[in-house]
C-alpha positions as CSV (number, residue, x, y, z in Angstrom):
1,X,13.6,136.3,61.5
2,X,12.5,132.8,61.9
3,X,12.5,131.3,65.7
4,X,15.6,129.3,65.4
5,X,17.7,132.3,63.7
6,X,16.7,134.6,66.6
7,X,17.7,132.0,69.2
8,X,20.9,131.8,67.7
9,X,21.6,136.2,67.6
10,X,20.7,135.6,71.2
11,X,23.3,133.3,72.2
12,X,25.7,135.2,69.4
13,X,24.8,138.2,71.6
14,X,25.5,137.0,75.2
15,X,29.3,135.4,73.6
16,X,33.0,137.1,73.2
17,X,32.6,139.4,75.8
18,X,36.0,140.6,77.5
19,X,34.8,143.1,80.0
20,X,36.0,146.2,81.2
21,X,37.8,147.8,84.0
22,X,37.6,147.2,87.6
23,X,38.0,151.4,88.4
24,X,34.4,151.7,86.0
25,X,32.7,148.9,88.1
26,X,33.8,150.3,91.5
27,X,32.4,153.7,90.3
28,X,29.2,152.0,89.3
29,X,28.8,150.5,93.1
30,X,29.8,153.8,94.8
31,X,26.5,155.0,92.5
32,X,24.8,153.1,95.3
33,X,27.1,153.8,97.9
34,X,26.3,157.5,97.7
35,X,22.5,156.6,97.0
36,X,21.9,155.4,100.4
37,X,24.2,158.3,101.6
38,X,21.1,160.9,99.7
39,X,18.3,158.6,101.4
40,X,19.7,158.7,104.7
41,X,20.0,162.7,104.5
42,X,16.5,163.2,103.3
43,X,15.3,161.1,106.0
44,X,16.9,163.4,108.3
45,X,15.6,166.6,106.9
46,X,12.3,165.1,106.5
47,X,11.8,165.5,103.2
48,X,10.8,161.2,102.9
49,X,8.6,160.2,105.7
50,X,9.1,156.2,105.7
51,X,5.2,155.9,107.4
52,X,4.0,157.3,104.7
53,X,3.6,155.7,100.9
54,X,4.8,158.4,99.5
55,X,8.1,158.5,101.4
56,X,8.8,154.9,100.4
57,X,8.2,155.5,96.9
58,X,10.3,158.3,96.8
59,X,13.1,156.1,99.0
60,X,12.8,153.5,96.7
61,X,13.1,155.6,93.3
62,X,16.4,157.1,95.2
63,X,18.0,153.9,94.7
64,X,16.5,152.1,92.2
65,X,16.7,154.8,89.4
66,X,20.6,155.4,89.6
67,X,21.7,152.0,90.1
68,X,19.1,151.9,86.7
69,X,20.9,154.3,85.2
70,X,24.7,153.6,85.8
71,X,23.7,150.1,84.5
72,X,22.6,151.4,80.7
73,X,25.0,154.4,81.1
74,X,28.0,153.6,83.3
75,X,30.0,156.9,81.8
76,X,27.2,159.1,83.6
77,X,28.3,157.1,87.1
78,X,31.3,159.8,87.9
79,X,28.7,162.5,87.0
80,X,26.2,160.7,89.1
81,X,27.8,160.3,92.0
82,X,28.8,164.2,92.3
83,X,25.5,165.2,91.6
84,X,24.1,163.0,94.4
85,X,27.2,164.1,96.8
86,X,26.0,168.1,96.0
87,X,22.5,167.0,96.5
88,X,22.8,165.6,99.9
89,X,25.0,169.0,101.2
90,X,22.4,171.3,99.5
91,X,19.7,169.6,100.9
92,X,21.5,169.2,104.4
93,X,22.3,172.9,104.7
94,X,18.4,173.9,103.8
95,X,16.9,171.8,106.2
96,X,19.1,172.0,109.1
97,X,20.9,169.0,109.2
98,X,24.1,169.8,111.4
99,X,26.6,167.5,113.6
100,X,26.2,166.1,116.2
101,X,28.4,165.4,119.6
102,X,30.9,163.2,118.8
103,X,30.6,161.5,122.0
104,X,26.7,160.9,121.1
105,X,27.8,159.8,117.6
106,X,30.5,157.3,118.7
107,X,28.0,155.3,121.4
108,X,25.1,155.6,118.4
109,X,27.5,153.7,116.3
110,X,28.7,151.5,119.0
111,X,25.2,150.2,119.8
112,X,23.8,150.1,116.3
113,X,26.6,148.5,115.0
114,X,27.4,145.5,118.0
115,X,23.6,144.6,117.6
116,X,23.4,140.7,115.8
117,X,21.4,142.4,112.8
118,X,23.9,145.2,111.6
119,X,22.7,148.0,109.4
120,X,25.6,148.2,106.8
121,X,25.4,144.4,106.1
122,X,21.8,144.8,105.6
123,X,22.6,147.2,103.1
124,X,25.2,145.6,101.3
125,X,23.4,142.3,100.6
126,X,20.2,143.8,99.6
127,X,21.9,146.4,97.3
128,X,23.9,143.4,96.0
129,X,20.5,141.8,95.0
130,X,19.0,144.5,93.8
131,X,21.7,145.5,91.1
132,X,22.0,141.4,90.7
133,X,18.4,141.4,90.0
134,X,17.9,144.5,87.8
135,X,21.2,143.2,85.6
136,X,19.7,139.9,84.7
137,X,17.0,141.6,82.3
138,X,19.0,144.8,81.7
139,X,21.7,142.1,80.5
140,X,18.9,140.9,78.0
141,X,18.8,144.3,75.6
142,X,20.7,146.4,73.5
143,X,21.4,148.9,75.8
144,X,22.9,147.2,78.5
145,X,26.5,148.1,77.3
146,X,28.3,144.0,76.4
147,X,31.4,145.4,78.5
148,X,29.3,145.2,81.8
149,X,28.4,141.7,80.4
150,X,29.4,138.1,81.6
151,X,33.1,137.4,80.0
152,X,33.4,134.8,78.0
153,X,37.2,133.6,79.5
154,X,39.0,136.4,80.7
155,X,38.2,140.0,82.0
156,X,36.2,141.4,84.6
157,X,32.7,142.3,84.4
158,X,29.6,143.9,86.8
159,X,28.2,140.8,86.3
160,X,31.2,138.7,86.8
161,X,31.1,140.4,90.2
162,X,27.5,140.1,91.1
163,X,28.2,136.2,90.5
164,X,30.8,136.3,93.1
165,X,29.4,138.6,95.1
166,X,26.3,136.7,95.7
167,X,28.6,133.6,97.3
168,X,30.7,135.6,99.5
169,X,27.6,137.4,100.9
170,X,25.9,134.1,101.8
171,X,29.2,133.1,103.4
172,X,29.5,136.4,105.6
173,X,25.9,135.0,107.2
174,X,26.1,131.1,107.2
175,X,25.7,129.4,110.3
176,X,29.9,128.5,109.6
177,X,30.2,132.3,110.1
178,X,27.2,133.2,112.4
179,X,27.2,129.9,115.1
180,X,30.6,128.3,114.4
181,X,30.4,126.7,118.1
182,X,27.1,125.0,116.9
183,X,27.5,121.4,116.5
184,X,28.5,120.0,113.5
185,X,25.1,118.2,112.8
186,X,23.4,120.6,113.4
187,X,24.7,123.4,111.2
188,X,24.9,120.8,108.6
189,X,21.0,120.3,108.8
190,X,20.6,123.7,108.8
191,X,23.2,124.1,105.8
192,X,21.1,121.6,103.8
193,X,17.6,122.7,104.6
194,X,19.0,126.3,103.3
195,X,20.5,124.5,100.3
196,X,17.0,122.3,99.5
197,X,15.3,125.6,97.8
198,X,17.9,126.0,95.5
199,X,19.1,122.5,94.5
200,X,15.2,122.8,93.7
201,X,15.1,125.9,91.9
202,X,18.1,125.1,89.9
203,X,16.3,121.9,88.6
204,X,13.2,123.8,87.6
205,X,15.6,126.1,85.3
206,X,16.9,123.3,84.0
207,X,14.0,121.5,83.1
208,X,12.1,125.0,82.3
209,X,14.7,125.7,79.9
210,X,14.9,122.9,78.3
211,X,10.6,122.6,78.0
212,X,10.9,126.2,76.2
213,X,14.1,125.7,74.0
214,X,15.3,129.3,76.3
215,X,18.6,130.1,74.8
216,X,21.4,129.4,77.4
217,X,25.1,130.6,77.3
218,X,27.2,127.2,77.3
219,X,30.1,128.1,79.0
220,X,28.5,129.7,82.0
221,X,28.3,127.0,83.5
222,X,28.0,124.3,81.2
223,X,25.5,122.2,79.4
224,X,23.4,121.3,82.9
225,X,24.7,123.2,85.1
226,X,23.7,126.4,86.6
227,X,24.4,129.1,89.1
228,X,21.6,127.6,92.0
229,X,23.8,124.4,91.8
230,X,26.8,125.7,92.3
231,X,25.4,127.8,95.6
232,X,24.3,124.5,97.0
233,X,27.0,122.1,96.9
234,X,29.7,125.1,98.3
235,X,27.4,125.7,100.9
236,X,27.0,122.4,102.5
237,X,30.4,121.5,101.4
238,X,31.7,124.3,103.5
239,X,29.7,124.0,106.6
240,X,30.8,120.0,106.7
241,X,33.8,120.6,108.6
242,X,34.0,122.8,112.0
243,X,36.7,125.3,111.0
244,X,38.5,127.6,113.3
245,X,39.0,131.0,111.5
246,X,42.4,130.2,111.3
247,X,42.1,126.8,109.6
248,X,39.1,128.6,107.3
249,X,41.9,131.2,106.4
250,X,44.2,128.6,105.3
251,X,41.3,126.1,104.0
252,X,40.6,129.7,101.6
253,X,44.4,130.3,100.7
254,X,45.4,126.3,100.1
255,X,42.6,125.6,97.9
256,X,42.5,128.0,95.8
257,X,46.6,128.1,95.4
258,X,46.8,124.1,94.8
259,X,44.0,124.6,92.0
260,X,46.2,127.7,90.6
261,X,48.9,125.4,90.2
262,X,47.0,122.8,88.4
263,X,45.4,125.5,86.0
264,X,49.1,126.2,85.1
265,X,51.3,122.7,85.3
266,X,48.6,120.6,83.8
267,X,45.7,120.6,81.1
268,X,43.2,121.6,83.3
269,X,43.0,124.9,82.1
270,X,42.9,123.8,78.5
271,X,40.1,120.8,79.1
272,X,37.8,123.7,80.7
273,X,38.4,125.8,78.0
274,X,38.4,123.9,74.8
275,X,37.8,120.5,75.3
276,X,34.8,118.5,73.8
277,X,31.8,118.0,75.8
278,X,30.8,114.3,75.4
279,X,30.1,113.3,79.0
280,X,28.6,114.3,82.1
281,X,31.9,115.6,83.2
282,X,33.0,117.2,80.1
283,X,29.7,118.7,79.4
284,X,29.6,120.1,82.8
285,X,32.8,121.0,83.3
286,X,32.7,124.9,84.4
287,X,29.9,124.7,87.0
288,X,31.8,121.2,88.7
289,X,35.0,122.6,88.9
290,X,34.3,126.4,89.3
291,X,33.2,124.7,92.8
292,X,36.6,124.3,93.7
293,X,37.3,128.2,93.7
294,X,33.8,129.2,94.9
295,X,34.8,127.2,97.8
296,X,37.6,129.4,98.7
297,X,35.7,132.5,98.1
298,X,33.2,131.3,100.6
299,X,36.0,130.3,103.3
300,X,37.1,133.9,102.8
301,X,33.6,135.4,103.1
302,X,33.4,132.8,106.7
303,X,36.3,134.5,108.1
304,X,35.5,138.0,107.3
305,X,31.4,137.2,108.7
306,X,33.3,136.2,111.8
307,X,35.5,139.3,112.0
308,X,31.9,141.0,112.0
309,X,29.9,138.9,114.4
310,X,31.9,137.5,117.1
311,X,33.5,140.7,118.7
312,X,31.9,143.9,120.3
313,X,33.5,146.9,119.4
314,X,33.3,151.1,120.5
315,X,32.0,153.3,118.0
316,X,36.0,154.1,116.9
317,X,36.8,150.4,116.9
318,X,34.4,149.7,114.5
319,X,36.3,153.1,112.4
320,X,38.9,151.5,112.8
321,X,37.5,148.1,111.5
322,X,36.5,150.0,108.4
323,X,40.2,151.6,107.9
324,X,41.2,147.9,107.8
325,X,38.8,146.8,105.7
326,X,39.9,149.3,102.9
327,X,43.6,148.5,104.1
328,X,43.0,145.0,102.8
329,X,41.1,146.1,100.0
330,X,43.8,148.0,98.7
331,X,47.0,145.6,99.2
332,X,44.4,142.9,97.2
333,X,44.6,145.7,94.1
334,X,47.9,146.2,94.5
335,X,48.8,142.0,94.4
336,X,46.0,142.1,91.5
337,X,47.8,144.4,89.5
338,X,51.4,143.0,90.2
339,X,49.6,139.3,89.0
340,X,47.6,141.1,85.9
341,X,51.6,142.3,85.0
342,X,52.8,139.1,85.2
343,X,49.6,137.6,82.3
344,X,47.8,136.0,85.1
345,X,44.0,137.4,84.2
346,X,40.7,137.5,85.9
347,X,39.1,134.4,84.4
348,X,35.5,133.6,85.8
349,X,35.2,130.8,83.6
350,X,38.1,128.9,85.3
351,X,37.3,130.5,88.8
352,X,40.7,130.6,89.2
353,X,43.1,132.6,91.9
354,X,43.0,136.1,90.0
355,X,39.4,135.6,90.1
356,X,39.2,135.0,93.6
357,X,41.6,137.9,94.2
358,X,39.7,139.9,92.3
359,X,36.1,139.2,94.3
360,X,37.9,139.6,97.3
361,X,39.0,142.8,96.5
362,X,35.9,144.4,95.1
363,X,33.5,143.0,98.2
364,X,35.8,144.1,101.2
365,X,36.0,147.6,99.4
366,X,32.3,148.0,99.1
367,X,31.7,146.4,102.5
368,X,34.0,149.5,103.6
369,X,32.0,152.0,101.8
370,X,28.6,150.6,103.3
371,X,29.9,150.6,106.6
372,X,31.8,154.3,106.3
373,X,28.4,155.4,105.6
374,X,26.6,154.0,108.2
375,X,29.5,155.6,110.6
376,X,29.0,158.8,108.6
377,X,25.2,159.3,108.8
378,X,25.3,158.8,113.3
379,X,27.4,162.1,113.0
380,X,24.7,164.1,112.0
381,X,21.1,165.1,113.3
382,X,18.1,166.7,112.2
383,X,16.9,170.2,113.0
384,X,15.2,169.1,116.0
385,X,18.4,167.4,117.1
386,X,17.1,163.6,116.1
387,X,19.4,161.0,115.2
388,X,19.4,158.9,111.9
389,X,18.8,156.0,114.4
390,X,15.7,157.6,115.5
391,X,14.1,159.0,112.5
392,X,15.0,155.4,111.0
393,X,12.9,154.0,114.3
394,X,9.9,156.4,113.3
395,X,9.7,154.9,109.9
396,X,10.1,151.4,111.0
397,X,13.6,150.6,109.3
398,X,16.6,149.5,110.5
399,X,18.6,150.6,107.5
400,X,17.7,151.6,104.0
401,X,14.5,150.3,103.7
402,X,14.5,149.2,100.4
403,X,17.8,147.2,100.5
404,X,16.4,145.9,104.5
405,X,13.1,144.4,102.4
406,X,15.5,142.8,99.5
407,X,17.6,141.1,102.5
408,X,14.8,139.8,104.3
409,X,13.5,137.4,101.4
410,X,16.7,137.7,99.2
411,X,15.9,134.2,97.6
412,X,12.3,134.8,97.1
413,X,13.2,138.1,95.2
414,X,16.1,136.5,93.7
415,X,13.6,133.9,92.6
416,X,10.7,136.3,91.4
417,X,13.4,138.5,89.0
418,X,14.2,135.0,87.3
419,X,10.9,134.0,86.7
420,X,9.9,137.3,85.1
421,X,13.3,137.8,83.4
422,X,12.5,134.3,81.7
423,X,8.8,135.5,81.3
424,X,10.3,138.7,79.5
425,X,12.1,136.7,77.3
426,X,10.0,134.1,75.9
427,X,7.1,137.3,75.1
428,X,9.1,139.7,73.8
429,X,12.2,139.8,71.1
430,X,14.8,142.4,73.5
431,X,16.7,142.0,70.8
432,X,14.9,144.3,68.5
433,X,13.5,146.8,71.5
434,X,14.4,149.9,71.1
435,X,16.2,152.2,73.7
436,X,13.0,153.7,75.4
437,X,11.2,150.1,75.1
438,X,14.0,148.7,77.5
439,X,14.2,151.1,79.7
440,X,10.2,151.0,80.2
441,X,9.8,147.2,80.9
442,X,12.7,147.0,82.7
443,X,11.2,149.9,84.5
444,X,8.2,147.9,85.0
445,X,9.9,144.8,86.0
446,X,11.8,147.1,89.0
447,X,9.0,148.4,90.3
448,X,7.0,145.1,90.8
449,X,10.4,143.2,92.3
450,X,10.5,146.5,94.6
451,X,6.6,146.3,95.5
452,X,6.6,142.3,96.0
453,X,10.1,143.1,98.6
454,X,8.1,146.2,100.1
455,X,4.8,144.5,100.6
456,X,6.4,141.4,102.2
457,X,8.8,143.5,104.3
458,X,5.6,145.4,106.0
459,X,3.7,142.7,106.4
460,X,6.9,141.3,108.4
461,X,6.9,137.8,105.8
462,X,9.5,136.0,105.5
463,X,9.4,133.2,102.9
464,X,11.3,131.0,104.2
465,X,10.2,128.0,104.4
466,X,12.5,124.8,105.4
């Protein structure tokens, strides 16, 4: 196959993808859910020790491998999950692992949870990374099933969720969310120096791609445009204005409901999807206007940071404040579902309000999850009577450790996986690897992300530079 015929199978390969259903990709993120759960127990029965390198490797694998696996076989996820669950009771019962006071539980959660760096949000931005990160090779072979695949215009996807997912995170910790008092100057400085990197990087993968003729999937986010771009302008666009959470409520709602409307009374909707691309505009035309409902997302993720920073709760607030969480999660199916009926579809082409639904949705659920098993794990001790706080204290982690060194340089990490993802591409055909082949470099790839994230995280470096 000459050069210019296997570019082409690789764009043929990333096109026409409709998805698949939302109930496989929330079983695929409970994989990781219920991963952490299995860490956290073998911390308490001592079966990891995090001071020790074996312990971290053995951590790591616990996480890495079946998020790996769900990935190239998401029917094994249900079958994952109850192994793991069985796991994690076996292994409590055999070492000792018991419950603790409840009284002693609820203040353990209370103070863990009220402190301005808070476990589960640790956990669910760096396990958000760390699935984005291994997808964007997996994504690049054979068996990396096409449902699990970016869309082409309508249907849900893991990877339509990790693009998402990746905005409203950001959101839940920008200085908007974090130091709303701040004043306006200032957070905008702060919003653009955090934007600089990745107006940056996302002209270096447009000018690498173009210097190694890299195949590129058009209606992304259109000839120019990328994802880095599109991360920037809604970031400092949304911390120009000093919002209350009110008015960021209705700033989320508004925007996203006017640009609904225009999707469906004008040609908006067509001209995204069909039109000719023969200017800057036109040629562009995904990325620029997909800012409009990545805007409301990260209004929405503003609010919902603010819901999690700005108050102190007792232990059995903050249950409560996970009971909500899922509360909202489900009436945001339910509305899904009654919209789906009605033929308006997920599109993350357009970005448009079934979309933002949809992202919505999925995040407050798995915030939920993270933070019901953070709750969960302060309810038990080890044999010795420890708590998870204090065996986590003894191996120098606030939280999982692996998804604590993924948030601490998320865009250094972020940035690594692209570079090697684009390195993979350009050395070896993943087209014509076979099964075992893809499993082994992406393998590889894994385990140097996780070492480069490890290493740093010890070494307490933080690359962040502006």
């Amino acid at each position: 196959m000459t050069d210019e015929a296997y570019k082409e199978a690789k764009e043929q390969f990333y096109r026409g993808h409709s998805g698949g259903s939302s109930l496989e990709i929330i079983t695929i993120t409970t994989v990781t859910a219920v991963s952490i759960f299995l860490v956290q127990i073998l911390i308490l029965a001592k079966a990891i020790d995090l001071r020790r390198p074996i312990g971290v490797i053995g951590s790591a694998i616990s996480v890495i491998l079946p998020v790996h696996i769900s990935f190239t076989s998401p029917e094994s996820s249900a079958m994952l999950i109850a192994g793991m669950a069985a796991n994690s009771l076996l292994i409590a019962l055999a070492s000792g692992v018991r419950l603790r006071s409840a009284n002693l539980a609820w203040q353990d959660v209370a103070t863990t949870l009220n402190a301005p760096i808070k476990p589960f949000v640790n956990t669910y931005r760096g396990s958000m990374m760390i699935a984005t990160c291994i997808a964007i090779l997996a994504v690049d072979f054979q068996n990396f099933p096409r449902r699990l695949a970016k869309t082409e215009t309508f249907g849900v996807s893991v990877m339509d969720a990790g693009v998402g997912s990746v905005l409203f995170a950001q959101a839940m910790v920008s200085p908007l969310a974090r130091k709303p008092k701040a004043a306006t100057a200032k957070r905008m400085g702060a919003a653009l120096l955090s934007s600089s990197p990745l107006l940056l990087l996302g002209s270096v993968r447009l000018i690498g791609t173009r210097a190694a003729d890299y195949h590129e999937h058009v209606t992304e986010y259109g000839v120019h445009w990328n994802f880095f771009f599109t991360l920037s302008v809604v970031s400092v666009l949304g911390n120009m204005i000093p919002l209350s959470s009110a008015t960021a409520a209705l700033a989320a709602l508004l925007i996203i409901v006017d640009y609904e409307v225009l999707l469906q009374t004008t040609e908006l909707q067509a001209f995204i999807l069909s039109a000719p691309r023969t200017d800057l505009l036109s040629a562009n035309r995904e990325g620029l206007l997909g800012c409009v409902g990545y805007s409301s997302i990260f209004f929405a993720g503003v609010v919902l940071g603010r819901t999690l920073f700005e108050k102190t709760r007792t232990g059995k607030e903050w249950a409560a404040y996970c009971g909500v969480l899922g509360v909202m999660a489900a009436a945001l199916w339910v509305l899904l579902a009654v919209m789906d009926a009605n033929g308006y579809q997920v599109s993350r082409r357009l970005v448009n309000l079934s979309y933002v639904l949809w992202t919505l949705a999925y995040n407050t659920l798995v915030l939920a999850m993270f933070l019901a098993v953070e709750i969960a794990v302060h309810f038990l001790q080890s044999a010795r009577g420890e708590s998870i706080g204090q065996r986590r204290t003894e191996g120098g982690a606030g939280s999982d450790l692996l998804c604590e060194a993924f948030n601490r340089n998320l865009l250094a990490v972020f940035l690594a996986g692209n570079l090697m993802t684009g390195a993979v591409n350009l050395w070896l055909p993943t087209l014509t690897a076979s099964h075992m082949q893809a499993f082994g470099i992406v393998g590889l790839y894994e385990l140097l992300l996780v070492t480069l994230a490890l290493v740093l995280h010890r070494r307490r470096i933080t690359l962040k530079f502006w």
